[in-house]
C-alpha positions, -999 to +999 in steps of 0.1 A: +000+000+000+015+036-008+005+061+017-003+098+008+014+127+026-015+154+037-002+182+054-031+193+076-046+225+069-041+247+100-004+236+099+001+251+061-015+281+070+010+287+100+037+281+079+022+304+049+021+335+077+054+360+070+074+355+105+068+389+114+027+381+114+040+345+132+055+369+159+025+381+164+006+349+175-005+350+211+012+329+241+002+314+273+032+334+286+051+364+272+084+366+257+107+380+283+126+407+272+159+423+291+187+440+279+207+438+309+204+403+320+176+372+322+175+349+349+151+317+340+144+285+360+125+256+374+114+270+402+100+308+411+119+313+441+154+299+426+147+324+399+146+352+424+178+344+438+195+348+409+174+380+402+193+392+436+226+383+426+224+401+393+207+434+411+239+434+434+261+435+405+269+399+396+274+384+362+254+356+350+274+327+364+269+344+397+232+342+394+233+305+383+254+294+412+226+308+433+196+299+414+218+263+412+219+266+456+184+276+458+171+252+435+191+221+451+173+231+488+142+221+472+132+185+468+113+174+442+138+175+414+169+177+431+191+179+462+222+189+472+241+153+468+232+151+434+248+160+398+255+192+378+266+201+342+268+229+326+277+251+293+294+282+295+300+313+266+327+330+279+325+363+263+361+373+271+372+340+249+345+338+225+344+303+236+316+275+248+332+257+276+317+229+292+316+218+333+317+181+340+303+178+375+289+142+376+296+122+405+311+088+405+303+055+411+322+050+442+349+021+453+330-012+461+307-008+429+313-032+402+296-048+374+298-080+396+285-069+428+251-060+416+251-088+393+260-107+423+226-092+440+207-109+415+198-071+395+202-067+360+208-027+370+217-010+400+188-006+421+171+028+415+167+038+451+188+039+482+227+044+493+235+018+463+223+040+440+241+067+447+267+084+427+295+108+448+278+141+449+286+169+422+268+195+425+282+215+458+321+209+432+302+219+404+290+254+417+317+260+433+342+258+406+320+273+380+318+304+409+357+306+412+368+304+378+340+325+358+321+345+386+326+373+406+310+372+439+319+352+470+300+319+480+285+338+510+270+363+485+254+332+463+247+309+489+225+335+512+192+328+498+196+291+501+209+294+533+175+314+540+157+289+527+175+260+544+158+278+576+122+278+567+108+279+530+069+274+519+070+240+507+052+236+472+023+209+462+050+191+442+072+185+464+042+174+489+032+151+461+064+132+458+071+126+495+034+113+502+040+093+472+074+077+482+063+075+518+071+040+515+106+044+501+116+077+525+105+056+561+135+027+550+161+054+557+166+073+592+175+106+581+150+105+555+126+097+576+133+124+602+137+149+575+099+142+554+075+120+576+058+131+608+032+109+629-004+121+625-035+101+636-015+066+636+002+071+604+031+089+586+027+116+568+046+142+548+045+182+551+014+200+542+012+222+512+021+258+519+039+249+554+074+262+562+099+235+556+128+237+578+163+219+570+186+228+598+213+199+591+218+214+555+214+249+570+242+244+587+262+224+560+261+253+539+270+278+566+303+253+578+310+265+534+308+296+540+329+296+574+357+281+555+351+306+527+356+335+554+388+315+572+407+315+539+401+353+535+410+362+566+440+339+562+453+360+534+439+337+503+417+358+474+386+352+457+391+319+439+416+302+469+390+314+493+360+289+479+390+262+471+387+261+504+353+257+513+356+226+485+380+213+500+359+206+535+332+197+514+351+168+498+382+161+523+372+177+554+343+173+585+315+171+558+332+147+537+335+123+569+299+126+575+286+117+545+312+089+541+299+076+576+264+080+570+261+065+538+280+037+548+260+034+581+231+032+557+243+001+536+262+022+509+298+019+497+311+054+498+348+060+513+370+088+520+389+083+488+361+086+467+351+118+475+387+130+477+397+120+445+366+130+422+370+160+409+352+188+384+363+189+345+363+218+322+358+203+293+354+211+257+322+207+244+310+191+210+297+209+181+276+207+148+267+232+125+232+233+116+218+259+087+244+282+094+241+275+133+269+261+156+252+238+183+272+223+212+269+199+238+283+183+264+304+149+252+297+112+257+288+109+290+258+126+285+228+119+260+237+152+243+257+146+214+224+126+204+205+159+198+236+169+173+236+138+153+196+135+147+205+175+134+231+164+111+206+137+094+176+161+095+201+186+077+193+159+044+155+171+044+134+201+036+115+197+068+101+234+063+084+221+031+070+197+052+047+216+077+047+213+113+035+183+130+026+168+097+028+131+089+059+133+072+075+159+094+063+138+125+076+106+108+112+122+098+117+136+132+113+102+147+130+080+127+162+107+129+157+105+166+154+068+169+187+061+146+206+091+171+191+074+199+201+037+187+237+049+186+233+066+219+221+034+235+255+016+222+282+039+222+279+066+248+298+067+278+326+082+299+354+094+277+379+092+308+375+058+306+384+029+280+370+019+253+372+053+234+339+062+223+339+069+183+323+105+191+342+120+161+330+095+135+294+098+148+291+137+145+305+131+111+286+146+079+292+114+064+280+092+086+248+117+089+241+114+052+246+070+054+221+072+082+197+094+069+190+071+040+182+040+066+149+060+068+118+046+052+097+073+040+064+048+044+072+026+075+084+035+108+115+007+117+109-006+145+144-029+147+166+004+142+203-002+159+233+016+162+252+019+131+287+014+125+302+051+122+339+059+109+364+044+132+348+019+146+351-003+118+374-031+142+344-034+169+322-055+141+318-084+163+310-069+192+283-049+172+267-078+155+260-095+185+240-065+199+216-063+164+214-099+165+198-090+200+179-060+186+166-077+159+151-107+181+122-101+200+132-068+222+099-055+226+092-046+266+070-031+280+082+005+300+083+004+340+064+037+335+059+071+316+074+083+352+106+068+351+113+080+313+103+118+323+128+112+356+132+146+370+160+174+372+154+209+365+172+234+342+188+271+346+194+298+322+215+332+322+227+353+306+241+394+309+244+423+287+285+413+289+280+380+271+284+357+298+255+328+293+251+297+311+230+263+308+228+243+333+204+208+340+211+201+373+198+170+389+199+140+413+190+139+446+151+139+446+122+125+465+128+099+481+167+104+486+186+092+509+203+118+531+237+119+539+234+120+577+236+151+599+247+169+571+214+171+553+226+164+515+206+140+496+221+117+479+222+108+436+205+081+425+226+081+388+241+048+397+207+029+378+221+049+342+250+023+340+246-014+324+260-043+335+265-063+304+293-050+278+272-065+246+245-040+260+272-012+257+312-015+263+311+023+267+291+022+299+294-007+318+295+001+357+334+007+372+341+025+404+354+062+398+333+065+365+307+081+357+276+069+344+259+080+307+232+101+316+203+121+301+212+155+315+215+180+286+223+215+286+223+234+255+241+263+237+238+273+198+259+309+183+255+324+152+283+339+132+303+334+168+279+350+189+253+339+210+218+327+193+203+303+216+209+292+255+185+262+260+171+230+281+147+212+297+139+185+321+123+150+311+152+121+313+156+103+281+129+131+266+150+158+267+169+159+236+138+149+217+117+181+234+151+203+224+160+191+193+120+202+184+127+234+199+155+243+175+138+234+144+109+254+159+127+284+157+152+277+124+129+259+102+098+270+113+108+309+123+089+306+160+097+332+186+113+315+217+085+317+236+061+298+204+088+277+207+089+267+240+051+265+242+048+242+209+032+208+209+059+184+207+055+145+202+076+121+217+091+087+212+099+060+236+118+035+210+152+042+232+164+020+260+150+043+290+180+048+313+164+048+341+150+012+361+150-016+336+163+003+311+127-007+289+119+004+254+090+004+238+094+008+200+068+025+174+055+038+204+047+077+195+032+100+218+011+133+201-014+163+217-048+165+209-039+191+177-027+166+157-057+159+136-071+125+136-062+119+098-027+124+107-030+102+139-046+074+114-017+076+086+009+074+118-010+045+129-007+028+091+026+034+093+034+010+122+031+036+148+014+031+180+004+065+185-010+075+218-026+113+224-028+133+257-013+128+286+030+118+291+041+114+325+039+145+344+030+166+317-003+170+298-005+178+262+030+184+257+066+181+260+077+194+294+095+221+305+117+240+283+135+269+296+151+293+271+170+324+257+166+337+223+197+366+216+182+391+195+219+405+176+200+429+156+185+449+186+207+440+212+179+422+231+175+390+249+142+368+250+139+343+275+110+315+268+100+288+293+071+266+283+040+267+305+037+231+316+058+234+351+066+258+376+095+277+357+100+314+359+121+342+345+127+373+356+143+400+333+158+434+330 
C-alpha cells in the first residue's frame, strides 16, 4: 500500500504566515525581554535568587550558582548530593566551555557486585544508587573560575531557605507518594514523615519546611570561605577552600559515615579523588548555526547527530506536525538514539567512544538514507560510524539482540520523564550559562547530619558489555546520563541558551525546539510553548532500562487523519497525557539573543513551575 502525505490544513496556514505576522501569534506566557540580563528556572523562588545576585552587581554565572543553591534546597527535582553540568560562553574567549560535574560510582561498585545481588541494574533507590555528589564541586568551581561574587553572597538565599521555605504541592506530592521508600532510611525519615493520627505523613502544602542539618552544612561553606580570606587567600583560593571541607574535610567524613552506616559503599577516597572537569564541548553546524553539547557521557551529542541527518531534508516544506515531518523527526531520533544506546559513555574511561566519527557529515548522510519514507523501523540499531570499523563483532552481536524479540513493556511514563530541573542566564556582557542540574530527589537518601541528599545516577550504567562497552559500571566513572544543557551561536555569537527537564525526553523536546525556531521561524517563547510529540523507542535509562518501539506520543492538535496515517505506518500512537506533563513536551527553559537589537528573550514553556525574571 502507498500512503499519501497530507499536510493538515491549520499547519500550512501557519507556515504560509510571514514571520513577522507568526511573531505576532498569542502565548500562554510572554516573551521575556531584558537587555541587561535574564534569569530563567524551574522553580519561582530559585529564579529570584539569581534576580538578587544580578541586582547586586553579579554576572550571569553568579546568578546561576545561586539559582543552582536555591534550587538544590528544594526536593522534588533535586538535592544537594546530586549532579551538575553545565555550558558556559565565555564572552572574554568567545568560547563554549563545558563543566563536568557528575559524580562517580564509588569504590566497592562493580559490574559483579550487583550482578551478584541478583539485578540486572543498580537498584534505583537507596545508598546503592548513589553516585558521589557533584553539584556543591560543580557550583563552586564554576563560581571561582567565571564568577565574581563570593560563596557567601550566592549561597545567602539558600541558606535562607534551608531555615524555613513554603513548601510547594510538588514537592508534597512526591514525598506522600514515596512514603514507602523515604521511612527505610533514618534521616529520611526524620527529615519528610511526621506521625499524625497513627500514620506517617509528609509536610502540608504551603507549610514552612525547615532543614537545619543542610542549613548548617552550607554555613560550615561559608565559614571556611571566610577563614581562607582572613588567612590572606583571594577570591578563587577562598572557595577552594570551602571545596576542600566539602570533599576532604568534617563534611566529607559525615557523608562517608552515614552512607556507609546506611548500607552504601562510599569511602573517603572517593570523594577526595573525584573532581570537576572543564571540558570542551562538542559541536555541529546546523543551517548556518553552531550547536554544542556536552560529550559522551551525557545523551547530548544525540540531539547533534539526529541535526546532522535532519540537515538531508526540507523539513520546512514539510509543515509542522505533519505526517511526514512527525515521521522524519522520529525516525532521525530513533537512529541518534540507537547509537546513543550503544556507544555513549565516559570518555575518561576505555574503550574510546567513536564521538568523532558519529558527529561526522558522512556518517549523517549513510544514516539518513536507513529512513523509510512509508514505514516507521521498528528494529533500528546503532550503526557502524567511521572508526569503529574493528568493533564489528561486538556490534553484531547487539543487532542480533535487537533484531530478536526486544519489545518490553516500559516500567512507567514516570521513570522516562525522571526529574532534574534546568537554569538559564545570561548578561548584557555575554556571559551565558545552561545548566540541567539533577539527582538527589524525593525519596533520597540523606547523607546523615549533614542534610545532602544523595544521587541516584548509579541505575544509568549497564552491567553487560554486549548491552554497551562504553558504559558498563566501574568504580570512579561516571555513568551515561540524560542530563543535557544546550548552547547554539551564530556567526560566533550567542543565538540560543537552552534546556529542559524529562530524562531520556530531553533531547527529543530540544532538538524540536530548534527546528521550531530555524525551520519554522517561531519566537522563543512559540517555541517553547509548541506541541511536541515524543518517542519512547530508546532503552530508557532509568529502572529496567525498557523500550517500547513504534510507540509515538502526540497532543490532541494533531488531527485525527494524521494520527490514522501514523497509525498505518506502524506507529502506536498514543494522544494526551505523558508522564507529568499534559498535552506536551515538558519544561523548556530558554533564551533567544536578538543581535540585531541588542535584546535577549527568554522563553519557558507553561507546563511546570518555571520562571524568569528580566531586565
Amino acid at each position: 500500500m502507498s500512503i499519501r502525505f497530507r499536510a493538515p490544513l491549520i499547519a500550512l496556514l501557519a507556515l504560509a504566515l510571514p514571520a513577522a505576522t507568526n511573531a505576532q501569534v498569542l502565548t500562554d506566557k510572554p516573551v521575556l525581554y531584558g537587555r541587561n540580563w535574564v534569569a530563567i528556572t524551574g522553580k519561582p523562588l530559585a529564579a529570584t535568587a539569581g534576580a538578587r545576585m544580578f541586582m547586586d552587581g553579579g554576572n550571569a554565572v553568579d546568578a546561576t550558582c545561586a539559582m543552582l543553591a536555591a534550587a538544590a534546597t528544594m526536593w522534588d527535582t533535586l538535592h544537594w548530593g546530586g549532579e551538575t553540568q553545565a555550558l558556559i560562553h565565555n564572552p572574554e574567549t568567545g568560547k563554549v566551555i563545558g563543566i563536568n560535574a557528575m559524580g562517580v560510582a564509588p569504590t566497592g561498585a562493580t559490574a559483579e557486585f550487583f550482578s551478584d545481588m541478583g539485578l540486572a541494574y543498580p537498584p534505583e533507590y537507596g545508598p546503592l544508587a548513589a553516585t558521589t555528589p557533584g553539584t556543591p564541586g560543580g557550583l563552586m568551581v564554576m563560581l571561582a573560575e567565571y564568577g565574581t561574587m563570593s560563596l557567601a553572597d550566592v549561597l545567602a538565599p539558600a541558606i535562607e531557605m534551608a531555615a524555613g521555605y513554603p513548601i510547594e504541592a510538588g514537592t508534597v506530592q512526591r514525598i506522600n507518594e514515596n512514603a514507602h521508600e523515604i521511612i527505610k532510611w533514618p534521616y529520611s525519615k526524620a527529615l519528610f514523615l511526621t506521625t499524625g493520627n497513627g500514620r506517617m505523613r509528609g509536610p502540608a502544602v504551603g507549610e514552612i519546611f525547615r532543614q537545619p542539618q543542610l542549613k548548617a552544612t552550607l554555613e560550615k561553606l561559608v565559614a571556611a570561605e571566610r577563614a581562607a580570606l582572613d588567612a590572606g587567600k583571594d577570591r578563587k583560593e577562598a572557595i577552594y577552600a570551602a571545596y576542600d571541607r566539602f570533599y576532604r574535610g568534617d563534611i566529607a567524613e559525615e557523608i562517608v559515615r552515614s552512607t556507609r552506616e546506611q548500607g552504601g559503599l562510599f569511602t573517603m577516597r572517593d570523594l577526595d579523588e573525584w573532581q570537576v572537569y572543564i571540558e570542551e564541548p562538542v559541536t555541529t553546524n546546523y543551517r548556518g548555526i553552531d550547536v554544542y553539547k556536552l560529550t559522551t557521557w551525557t545523551q547530548g551529542p544525540v540531539l547533534l547527530q539526529a541535526l546532522n541527518i535532519l540537515e538531508n531534508f526540507d523539513l520546512a516544506s514539510m509543515g509542522y506536525n505533519t505526517v511526514r515531518y512527525i515521521h522524519t523527526v522520529y525516525q532521525a531520533m530513533n537512529l541518534a538514539y540507537a547509537d546513543r544506546d550503544y556507544y555513549y559513555g565516559d570518555p575518561y574511561f576505555p574503550p574510546e567512544e567513536p564521538i568523532e566519527g558519529l558527529l561526522s557529515k558522512e556518517y549523517a548522510r549513510e544514516r539518513a538514507l536507513q529512513i523509510d519514507p512509508e514505514r516507521n523501523n521498528p528494529h533500528i540499531g546503532p550503526g557502524q560510524p567511521p572508526g569503529f570499523e574493528d568493533e564489528r563483532p561486538l556490534l553484531e552481536k547487539l543487532l542480533d539482540r535487537i533484531v530478536g524479540d526486544n519489545v518490553q513493556a516500559a516500567n512507567s511514563d514516570e521513570a522516562f520523564f525522571r526529574g532534574t530541573t534546568s537554569i538559564q542566564a545570561a548578561d548584557k556582557d555575554g556571559w551565558v550559562v545552561s545548566v540541567t542540574p539533577s539527582g538527589g530527589w524525593v525519596p533520597a537518601v540523606i547523607a546523615g547530619d549533614t542534610g545532602v541528599g544523595l544521587s541516584q545516577r548509579m541505575q544509568s550504567f549497564v552491567l553487560d558489555p554486549d548491552e554497551n562497552p562504553f558504559n558498563v559500571l566501574e568504580p570512579g566513572k561516571r555513568p551515561r546520563v540524560t542530563l543535557t544543557p544546550g548552547m547554539a551561536l551564530r556567526d560566533g555569537q550567542p543565538f540560543l541558551s537552552f534546556a529542559v527537564q524529562g530524562g531520556d525526553a530531553q533531547d527529543q523536546m530540544l532538538l524540536q525546539l530548534i527546528l521550531n525556531i530555524v525551520e519554522f521561524g517561531m519566537t522563543v517563547q512559540q517555541a517553547a510553548e509548541a506541541d511536541n510529540f515524543l518517542s519512547y523507542q530508546m532503552h530508557q535509562s532509568f529502572g529496567l532500562h525498557q523500550k517500547e518501539p513504534g510507540r509515538l506520543g502526540v497532543i490532541e492538535s494533531v488531527d485525527k487523519y494524521t494520527r490514522g496515517t501514523l497509525r498505518e505506518m506502524g506507529y502506536w500512537v498514543e494522544v494526551g497525557v505523558w508522564g507529568d506533563f499534559e498535552n506536551t513536551s515538558g519544561p523548556i527553559n530558554a533564551i533567544y539573543f536578538d543581535q540585531e537589537n541588542g535584546v535577549m528573550q527568554g522563553g519557558s514553556s507553561t507546563h511546570g513551575d518555571d520562571y524568569g525574571i528580566a531586565w
